[in-house]
MDTraj code that builds the backbone (N, CA, C; nanometers):
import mdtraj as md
import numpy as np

residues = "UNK UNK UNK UNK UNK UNK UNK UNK UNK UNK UNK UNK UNK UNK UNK UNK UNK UNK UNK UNK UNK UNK UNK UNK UNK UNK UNK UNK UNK UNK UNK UNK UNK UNK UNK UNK UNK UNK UNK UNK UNK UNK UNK UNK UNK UNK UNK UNK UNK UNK UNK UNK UNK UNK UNK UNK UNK UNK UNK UNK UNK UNK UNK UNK UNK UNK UNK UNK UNK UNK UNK UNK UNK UNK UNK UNK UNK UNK UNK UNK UNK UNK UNK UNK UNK UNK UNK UNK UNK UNK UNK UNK UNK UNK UNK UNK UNK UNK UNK UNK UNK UNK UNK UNK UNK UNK UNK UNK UNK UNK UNK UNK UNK UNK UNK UNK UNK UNK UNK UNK UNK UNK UNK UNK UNK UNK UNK UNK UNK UNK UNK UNK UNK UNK UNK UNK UNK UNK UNK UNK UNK UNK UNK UNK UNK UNK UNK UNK UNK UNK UNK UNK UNK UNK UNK UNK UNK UNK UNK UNK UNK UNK UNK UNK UNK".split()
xyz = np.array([
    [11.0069, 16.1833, 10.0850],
    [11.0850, 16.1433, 10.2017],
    [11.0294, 16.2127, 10.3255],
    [11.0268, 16.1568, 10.4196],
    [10.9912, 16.1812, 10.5408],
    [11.1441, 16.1959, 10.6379],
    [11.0945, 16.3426, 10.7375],
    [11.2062, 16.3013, 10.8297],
    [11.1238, 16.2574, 10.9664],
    [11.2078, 16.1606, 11.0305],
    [11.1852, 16.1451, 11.1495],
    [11.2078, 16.2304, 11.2889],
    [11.1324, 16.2388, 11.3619],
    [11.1563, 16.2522, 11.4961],
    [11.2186, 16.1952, 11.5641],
    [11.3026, 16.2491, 11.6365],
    [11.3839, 16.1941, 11.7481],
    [11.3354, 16.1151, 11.8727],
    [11.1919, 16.1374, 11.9125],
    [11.1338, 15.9862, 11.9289],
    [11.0655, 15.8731, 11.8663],
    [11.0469, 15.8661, 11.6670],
    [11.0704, 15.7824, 11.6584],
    [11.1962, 15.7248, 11.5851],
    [11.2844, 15.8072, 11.6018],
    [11.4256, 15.6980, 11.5626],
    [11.4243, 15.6308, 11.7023],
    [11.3852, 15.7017, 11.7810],
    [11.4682, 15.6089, 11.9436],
    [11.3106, 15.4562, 11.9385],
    [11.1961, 15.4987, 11.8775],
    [11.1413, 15.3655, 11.8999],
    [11.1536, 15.3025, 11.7707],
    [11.1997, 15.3470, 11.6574],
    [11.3406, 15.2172, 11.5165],
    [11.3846, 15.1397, 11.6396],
    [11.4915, 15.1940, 11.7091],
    [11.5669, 15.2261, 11.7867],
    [11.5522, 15.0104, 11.9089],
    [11.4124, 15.0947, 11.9124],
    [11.3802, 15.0049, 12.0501],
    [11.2938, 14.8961, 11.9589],
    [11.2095, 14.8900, 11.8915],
    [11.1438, 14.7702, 11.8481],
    [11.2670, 14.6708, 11.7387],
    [11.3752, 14.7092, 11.7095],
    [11.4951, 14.6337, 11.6869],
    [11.5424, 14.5571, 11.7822],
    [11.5719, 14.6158, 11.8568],
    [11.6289, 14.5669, 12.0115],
    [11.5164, 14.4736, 12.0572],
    [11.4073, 14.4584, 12.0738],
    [11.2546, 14.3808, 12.1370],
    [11.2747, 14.3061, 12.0345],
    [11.2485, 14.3180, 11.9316],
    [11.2405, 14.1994, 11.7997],
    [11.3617, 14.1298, 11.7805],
    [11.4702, 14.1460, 11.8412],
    [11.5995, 14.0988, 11.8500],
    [11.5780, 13.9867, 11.9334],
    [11.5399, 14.0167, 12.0450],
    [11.5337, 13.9290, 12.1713],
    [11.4482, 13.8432, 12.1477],
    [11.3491, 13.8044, 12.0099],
    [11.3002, 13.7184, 12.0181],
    [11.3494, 13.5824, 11.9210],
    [11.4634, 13.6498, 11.8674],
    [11.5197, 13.5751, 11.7508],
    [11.6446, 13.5310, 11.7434],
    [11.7471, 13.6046, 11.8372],
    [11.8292, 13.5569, 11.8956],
    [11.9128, 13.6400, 12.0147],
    [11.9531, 13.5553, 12.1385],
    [11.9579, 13.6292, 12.2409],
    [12.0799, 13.6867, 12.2128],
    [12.1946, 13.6207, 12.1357],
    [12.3275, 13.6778, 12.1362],
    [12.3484, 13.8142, 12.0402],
    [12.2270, 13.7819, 11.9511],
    [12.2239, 13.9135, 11.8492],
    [12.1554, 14.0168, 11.9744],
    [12.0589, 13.9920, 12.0037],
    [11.9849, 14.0931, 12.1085],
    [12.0342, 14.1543, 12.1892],
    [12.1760, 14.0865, 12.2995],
    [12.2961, 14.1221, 12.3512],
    [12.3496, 14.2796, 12.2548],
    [12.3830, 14.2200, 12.1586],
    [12.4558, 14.2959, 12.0966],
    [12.3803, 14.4464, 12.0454],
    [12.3075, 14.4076, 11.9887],
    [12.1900, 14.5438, 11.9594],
    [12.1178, 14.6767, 12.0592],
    [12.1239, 14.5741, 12.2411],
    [12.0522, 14.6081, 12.3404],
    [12.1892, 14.7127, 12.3733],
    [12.3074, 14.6648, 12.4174],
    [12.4454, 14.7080, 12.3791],
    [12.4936, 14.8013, 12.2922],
    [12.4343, 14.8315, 12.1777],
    [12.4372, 14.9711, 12.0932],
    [12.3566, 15.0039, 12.1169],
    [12.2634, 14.9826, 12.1616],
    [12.1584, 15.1032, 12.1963],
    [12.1484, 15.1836, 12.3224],
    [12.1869, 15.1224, 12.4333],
    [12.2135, 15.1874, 12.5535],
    [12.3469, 15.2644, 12.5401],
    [12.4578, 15.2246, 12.4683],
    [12.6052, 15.2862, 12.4892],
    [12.6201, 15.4273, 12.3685],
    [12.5791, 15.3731, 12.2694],
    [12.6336, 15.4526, 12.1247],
    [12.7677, 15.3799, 12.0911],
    [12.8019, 15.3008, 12.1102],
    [12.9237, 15.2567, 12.0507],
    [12.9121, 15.2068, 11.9100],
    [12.9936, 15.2465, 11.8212],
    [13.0160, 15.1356, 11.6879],
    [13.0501, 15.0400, 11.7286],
    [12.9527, 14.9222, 11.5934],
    [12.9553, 14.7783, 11.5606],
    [13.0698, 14.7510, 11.6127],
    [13.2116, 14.7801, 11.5396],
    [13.3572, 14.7347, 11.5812],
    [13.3945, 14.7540, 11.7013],
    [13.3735, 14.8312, 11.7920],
    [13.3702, 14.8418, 11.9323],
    [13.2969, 14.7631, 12.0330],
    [13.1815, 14.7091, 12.0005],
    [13.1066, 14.6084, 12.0546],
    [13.1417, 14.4553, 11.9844],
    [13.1841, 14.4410, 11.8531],
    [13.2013, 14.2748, 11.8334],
    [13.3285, 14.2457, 11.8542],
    [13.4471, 14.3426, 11.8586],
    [13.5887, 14.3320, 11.8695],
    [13.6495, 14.3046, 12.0568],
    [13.5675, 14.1753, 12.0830],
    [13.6041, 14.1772, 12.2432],
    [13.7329, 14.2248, 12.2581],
    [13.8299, 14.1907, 12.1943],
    [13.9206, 14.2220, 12.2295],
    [13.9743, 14.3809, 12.2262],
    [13.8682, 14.4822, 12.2212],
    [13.9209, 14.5776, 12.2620],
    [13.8557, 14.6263, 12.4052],
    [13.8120, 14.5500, 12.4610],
    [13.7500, 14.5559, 12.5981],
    [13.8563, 14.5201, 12.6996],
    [13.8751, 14.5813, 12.7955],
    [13.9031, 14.5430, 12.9480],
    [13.8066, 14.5135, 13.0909],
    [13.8546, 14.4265, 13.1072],
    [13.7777, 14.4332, 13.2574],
    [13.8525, 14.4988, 13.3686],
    [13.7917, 14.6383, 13.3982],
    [13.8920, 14.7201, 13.5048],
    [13.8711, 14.6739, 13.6395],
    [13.7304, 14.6381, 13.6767],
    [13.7200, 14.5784, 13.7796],
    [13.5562, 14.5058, 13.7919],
    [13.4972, 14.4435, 13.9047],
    [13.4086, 14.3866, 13.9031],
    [13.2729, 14.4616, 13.8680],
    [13.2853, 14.5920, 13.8633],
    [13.1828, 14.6616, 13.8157],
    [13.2002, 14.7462, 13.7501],
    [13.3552, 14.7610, 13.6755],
    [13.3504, 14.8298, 13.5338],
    [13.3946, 14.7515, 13.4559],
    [13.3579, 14.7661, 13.3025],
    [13.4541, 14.7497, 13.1936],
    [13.4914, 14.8647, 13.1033],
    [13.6256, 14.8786, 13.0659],
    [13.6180, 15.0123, 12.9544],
    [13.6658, 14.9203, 12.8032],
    [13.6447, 15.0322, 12.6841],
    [13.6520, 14.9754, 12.5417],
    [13.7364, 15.0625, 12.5150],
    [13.8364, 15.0285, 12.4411],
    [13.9292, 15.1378, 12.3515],
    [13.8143, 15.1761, 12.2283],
    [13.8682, 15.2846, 12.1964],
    [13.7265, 15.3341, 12.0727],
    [13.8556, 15.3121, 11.9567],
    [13.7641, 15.2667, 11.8235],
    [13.8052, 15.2520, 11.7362],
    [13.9070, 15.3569, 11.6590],
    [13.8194, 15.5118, 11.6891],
    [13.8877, 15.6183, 11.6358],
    [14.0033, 15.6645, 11.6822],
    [14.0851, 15.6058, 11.7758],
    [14.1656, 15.6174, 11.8764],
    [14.1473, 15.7763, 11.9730],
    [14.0373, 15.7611, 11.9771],
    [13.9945, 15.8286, 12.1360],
    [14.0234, 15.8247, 12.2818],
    [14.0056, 15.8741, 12.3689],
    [13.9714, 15.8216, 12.4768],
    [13.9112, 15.7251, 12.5011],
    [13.9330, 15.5946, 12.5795],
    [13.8568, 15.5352, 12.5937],
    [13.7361, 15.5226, 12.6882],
    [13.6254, 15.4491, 12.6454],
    [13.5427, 15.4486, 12.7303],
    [13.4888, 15.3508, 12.8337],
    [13.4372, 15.4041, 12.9401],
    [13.4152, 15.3255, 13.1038],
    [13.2704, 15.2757, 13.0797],
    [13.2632, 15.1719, 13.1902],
    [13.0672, 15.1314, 13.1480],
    [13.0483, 15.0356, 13.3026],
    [12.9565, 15.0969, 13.3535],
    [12.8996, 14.9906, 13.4710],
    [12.8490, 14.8676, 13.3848],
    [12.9096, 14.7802, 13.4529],
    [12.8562, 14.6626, 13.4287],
    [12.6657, 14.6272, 13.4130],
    [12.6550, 14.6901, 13.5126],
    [12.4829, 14.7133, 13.5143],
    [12.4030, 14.7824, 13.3971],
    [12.4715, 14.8821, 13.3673],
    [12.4478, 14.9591, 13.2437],
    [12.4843, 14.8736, 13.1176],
    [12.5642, 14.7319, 13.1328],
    [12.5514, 14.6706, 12.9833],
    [12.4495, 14.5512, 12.9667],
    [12.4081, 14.4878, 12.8642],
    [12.3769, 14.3859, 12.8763],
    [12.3991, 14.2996, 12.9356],
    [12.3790, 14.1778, 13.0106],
    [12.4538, 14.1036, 13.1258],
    [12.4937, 13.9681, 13.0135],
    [12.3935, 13.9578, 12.9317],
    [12.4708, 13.8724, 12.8425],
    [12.6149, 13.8809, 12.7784],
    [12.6083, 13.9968, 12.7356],
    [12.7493, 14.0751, 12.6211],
    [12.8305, 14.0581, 12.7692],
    [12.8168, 14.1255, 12.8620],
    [12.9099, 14.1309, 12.9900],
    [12.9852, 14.0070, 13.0041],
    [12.8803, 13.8741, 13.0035],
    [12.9621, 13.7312, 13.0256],
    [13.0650, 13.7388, 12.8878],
    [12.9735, 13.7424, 12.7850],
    [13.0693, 13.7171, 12.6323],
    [13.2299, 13.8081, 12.6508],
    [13.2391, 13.8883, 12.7051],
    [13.3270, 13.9903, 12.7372],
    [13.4211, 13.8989, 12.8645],
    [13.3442, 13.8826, 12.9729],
    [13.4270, 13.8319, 13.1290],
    [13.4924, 13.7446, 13.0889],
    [13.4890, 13.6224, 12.9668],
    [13.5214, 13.5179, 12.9451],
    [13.5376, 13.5212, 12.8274],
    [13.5787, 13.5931, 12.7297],
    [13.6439, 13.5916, 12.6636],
    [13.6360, 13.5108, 12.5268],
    [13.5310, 13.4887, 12.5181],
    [13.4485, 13.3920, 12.3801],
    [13.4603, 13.4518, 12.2728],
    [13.5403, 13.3835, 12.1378],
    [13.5585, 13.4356, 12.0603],
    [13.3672, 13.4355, 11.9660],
    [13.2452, 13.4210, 12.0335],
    [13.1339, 13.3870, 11.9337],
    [13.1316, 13.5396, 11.9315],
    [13.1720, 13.6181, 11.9547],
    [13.1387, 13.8025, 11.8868],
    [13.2565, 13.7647, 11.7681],
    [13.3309, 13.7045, 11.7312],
    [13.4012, 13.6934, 11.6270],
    [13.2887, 13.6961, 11.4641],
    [13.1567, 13.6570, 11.5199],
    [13.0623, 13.6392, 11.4073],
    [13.0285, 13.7082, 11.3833],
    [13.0500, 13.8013, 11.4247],
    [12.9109, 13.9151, 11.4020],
    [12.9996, 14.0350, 11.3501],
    [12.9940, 14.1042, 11.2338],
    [13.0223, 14.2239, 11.1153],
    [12.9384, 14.3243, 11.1778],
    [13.0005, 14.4315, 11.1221],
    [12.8803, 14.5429, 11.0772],
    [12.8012, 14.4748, 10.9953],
    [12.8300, 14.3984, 10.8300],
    [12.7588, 14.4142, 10.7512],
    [12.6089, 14.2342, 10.7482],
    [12.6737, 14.1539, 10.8818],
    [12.5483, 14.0817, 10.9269],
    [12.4330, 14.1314, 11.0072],
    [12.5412, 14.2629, 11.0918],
    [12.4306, 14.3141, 11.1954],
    [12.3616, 14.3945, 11.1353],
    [12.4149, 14.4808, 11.0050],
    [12.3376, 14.5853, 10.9452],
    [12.1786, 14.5164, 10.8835],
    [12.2091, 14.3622, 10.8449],
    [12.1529, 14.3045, 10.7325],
    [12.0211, 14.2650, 10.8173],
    [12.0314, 14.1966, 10.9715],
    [11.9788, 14.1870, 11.1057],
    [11.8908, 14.3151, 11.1313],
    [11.9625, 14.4020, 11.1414],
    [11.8897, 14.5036, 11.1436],
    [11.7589, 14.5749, 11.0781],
    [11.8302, 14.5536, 10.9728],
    [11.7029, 14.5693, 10.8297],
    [11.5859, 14.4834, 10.8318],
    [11.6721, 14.3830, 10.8634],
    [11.5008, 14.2807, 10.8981],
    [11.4085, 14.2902, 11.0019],
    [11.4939, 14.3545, 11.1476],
    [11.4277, 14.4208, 11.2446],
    [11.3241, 14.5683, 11.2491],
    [11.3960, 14.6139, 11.1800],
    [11.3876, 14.7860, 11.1250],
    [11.1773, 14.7641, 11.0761],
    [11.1293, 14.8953, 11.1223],
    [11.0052, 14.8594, 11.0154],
    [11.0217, 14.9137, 10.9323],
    [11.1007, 15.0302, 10.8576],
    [11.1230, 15.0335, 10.7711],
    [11.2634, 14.9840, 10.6526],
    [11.2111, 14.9569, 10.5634],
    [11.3340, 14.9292, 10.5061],
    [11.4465, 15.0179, 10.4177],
    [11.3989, 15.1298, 10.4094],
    [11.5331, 15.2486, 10.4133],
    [11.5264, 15.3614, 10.4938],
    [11.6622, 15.3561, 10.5780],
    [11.6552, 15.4882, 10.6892],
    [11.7371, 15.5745, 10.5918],
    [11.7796, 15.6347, 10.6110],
    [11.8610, 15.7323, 10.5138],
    [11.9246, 15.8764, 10.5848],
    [12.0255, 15.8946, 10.6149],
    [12.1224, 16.0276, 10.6626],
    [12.1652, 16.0836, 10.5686],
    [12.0977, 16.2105, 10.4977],
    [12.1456, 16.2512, 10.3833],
    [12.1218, 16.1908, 10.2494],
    [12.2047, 16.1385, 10.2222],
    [12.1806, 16.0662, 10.0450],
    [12.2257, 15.9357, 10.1127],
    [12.2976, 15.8521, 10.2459],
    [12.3147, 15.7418, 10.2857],
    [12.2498, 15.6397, 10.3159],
    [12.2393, 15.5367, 10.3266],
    [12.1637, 15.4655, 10.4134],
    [12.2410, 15.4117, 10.5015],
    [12.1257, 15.3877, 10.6466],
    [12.2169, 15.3667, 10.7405],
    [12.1021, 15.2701, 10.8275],
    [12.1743, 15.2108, 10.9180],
    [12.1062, 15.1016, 10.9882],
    [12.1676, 15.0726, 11.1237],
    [12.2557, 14.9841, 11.2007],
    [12.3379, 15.0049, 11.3035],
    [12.3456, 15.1159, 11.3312],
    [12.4359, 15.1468, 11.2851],
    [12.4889, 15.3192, 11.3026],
    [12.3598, 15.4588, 11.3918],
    [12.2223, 15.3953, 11.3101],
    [12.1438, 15.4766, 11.3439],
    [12.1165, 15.4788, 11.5405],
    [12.1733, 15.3969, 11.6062],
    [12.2255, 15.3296, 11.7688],
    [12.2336, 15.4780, 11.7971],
    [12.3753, 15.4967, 11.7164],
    [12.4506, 15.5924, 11.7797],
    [12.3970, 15.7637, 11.7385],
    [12.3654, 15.7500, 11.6726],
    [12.2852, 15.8982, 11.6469],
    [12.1861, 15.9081, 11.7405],
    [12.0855, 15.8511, 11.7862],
    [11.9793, 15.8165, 11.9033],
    [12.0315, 15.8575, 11.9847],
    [12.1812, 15.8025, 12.0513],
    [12.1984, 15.7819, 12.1631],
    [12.2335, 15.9659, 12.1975],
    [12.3467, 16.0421, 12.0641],
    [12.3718, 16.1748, 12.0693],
    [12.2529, 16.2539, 12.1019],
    [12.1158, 16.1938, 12.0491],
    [12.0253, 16.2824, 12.0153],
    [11.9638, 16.2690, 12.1435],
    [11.9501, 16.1985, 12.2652],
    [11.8880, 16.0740, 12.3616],
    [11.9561, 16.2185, 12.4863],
    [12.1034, 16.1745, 12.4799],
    [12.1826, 16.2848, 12.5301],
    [12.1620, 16.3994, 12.5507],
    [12.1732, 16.4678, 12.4459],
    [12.1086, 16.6099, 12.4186],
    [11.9877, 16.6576, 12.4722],
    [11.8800, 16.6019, 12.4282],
    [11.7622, 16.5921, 12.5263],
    [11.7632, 16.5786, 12.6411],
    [11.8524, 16.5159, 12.6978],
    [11.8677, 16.5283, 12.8719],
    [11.9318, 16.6449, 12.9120],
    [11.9717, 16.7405, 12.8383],
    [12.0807, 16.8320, 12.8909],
    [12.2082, 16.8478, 12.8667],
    [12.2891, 16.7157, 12.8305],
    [12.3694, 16.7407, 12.8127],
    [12.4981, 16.7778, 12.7240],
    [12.5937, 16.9108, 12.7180],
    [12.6341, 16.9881, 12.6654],
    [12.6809, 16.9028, 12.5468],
    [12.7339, 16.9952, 12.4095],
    [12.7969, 16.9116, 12.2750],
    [12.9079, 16.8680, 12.3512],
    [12.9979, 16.9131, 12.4530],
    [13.1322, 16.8607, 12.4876],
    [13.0818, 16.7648, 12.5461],
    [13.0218, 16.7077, 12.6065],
    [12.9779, 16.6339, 12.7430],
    [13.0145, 16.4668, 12.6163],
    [12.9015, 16.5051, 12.4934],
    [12.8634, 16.4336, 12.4291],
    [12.9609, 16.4020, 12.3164],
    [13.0413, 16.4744, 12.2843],
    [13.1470, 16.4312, 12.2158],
    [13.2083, 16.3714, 12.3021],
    [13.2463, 16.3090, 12.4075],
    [13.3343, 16.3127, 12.4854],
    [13.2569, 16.1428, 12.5311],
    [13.1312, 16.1058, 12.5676],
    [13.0789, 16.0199, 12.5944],
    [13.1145, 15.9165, 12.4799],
    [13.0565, 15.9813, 12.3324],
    [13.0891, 15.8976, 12.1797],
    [13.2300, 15.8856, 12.2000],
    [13.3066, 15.9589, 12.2306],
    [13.4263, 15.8989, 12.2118],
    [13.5091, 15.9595, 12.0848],
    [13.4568, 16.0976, 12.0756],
    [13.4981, 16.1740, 11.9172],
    [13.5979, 16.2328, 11.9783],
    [13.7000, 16.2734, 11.8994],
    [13.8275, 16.3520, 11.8803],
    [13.7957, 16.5164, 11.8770],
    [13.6854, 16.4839, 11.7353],
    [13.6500, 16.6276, 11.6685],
    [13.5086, 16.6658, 11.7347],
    [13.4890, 16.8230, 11.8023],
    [13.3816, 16.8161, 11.8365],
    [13.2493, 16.8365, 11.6985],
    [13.3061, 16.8318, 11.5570],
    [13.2297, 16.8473, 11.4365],
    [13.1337, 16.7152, 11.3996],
    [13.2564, 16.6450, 11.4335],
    [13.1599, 16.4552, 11.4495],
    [13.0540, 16.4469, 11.4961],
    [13.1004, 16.4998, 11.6727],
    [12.9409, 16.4820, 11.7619],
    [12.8690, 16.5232, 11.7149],
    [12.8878, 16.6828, 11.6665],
    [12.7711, 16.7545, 11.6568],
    [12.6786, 16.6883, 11.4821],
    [12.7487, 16.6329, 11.4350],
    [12.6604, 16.5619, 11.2756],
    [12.5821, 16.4239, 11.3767],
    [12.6333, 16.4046, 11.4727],
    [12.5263, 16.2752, 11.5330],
    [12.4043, 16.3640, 11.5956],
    [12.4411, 16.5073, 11.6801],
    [12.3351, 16.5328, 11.7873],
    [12.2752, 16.5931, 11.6144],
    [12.3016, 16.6816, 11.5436],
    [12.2082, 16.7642, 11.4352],
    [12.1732, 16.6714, 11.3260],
    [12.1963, 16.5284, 11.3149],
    [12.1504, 16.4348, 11.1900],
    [12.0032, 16.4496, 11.1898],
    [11.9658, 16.4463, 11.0526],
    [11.8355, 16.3923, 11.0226],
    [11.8087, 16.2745, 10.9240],
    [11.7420, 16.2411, 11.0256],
    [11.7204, 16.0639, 10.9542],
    [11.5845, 16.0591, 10.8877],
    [11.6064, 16.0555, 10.7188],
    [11.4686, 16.0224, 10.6264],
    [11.4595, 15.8852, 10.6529],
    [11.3074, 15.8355, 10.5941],
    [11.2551, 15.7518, 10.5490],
    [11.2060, 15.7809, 10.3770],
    [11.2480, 15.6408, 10.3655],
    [11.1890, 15.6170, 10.1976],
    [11.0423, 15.5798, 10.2506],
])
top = md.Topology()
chain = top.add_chain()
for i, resn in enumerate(residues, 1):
    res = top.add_residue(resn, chain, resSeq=i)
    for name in ("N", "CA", "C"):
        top.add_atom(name, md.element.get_by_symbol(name[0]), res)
traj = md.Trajectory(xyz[None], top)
């Protein structure tokens, strides 16, 4: 087993997202969307936990019942943004376990692994802790961005190590 570096989970990361966009734009939406935010799958396909606060924010209730979180419009996909402004139930299609499956086919490899797990989506949001961190900013900053309760959570996203088979 190999572990990865934290720049290349972030380019897993990004040639998912590029290889997305060539196969479908609404999946690509969605992927481009976990990868810039860190949000879980259920937080991004569950429109309905989105608000539109105003013309240049939207916030998401987080699944874990957190705080919720704020997002410039600019900072999201502009696609997901319409799917969101208007209220289309087509994010109704999309699972964790289609996007995970999406993923895998995107992925160049075909097992990432956290521990004894495998993981795929999810791996968004570890990037994004780890993405964070590298810029400076503090474990609170970053628990607090994810949207964690516990600051023990964040810190298993910023300290994960992601094998390869």
């Amino acid at each position: 087993m190999q572990i990865l570096s934290d720049k290349e989970i972030n380019k897993i990361c990004k040639q998912v997202v590029n290889t997305s966009e060539l196969n479908d734009i609404f999946l690509h939406s969605l992927f481009d969307t976990l990868y810039k935010t860190g949000l879980r799958v259920g937080e991004v396909t569950d429109w309905s936990q989105w608000t539109i606060v105003s013309k240049k924010y939207l916030q998401v209730q987080t699944l874990k019942g957190s705080n919720p979180r704020t997002f410039k419009n600019k900072k999201l996909n502009q696609i997901y943004v319409d799917l969101i402004r208007y209220n289309t139930t087509y994010l109704a299609q999309f699972n964790y376990k289609n996007l995970s499956r999406a993923f895998n086919r995107f992925a160049p490899y075909s097992q990432l692994l956290i521990g004894n797990k495998q993981v795929s989506t999810h791996l968004f949001r570890h990037n994004k802790a780890k993405k964070l961190k590298a810029k400076g900013y503090t474990d609170i900053e970053i628990q607090t961005y994810l949207g964690e309760k516990d600051l023990k959570n964040a810190l298993v996203y910023i300290n994960s190590k992601i094998y390869v088979l």
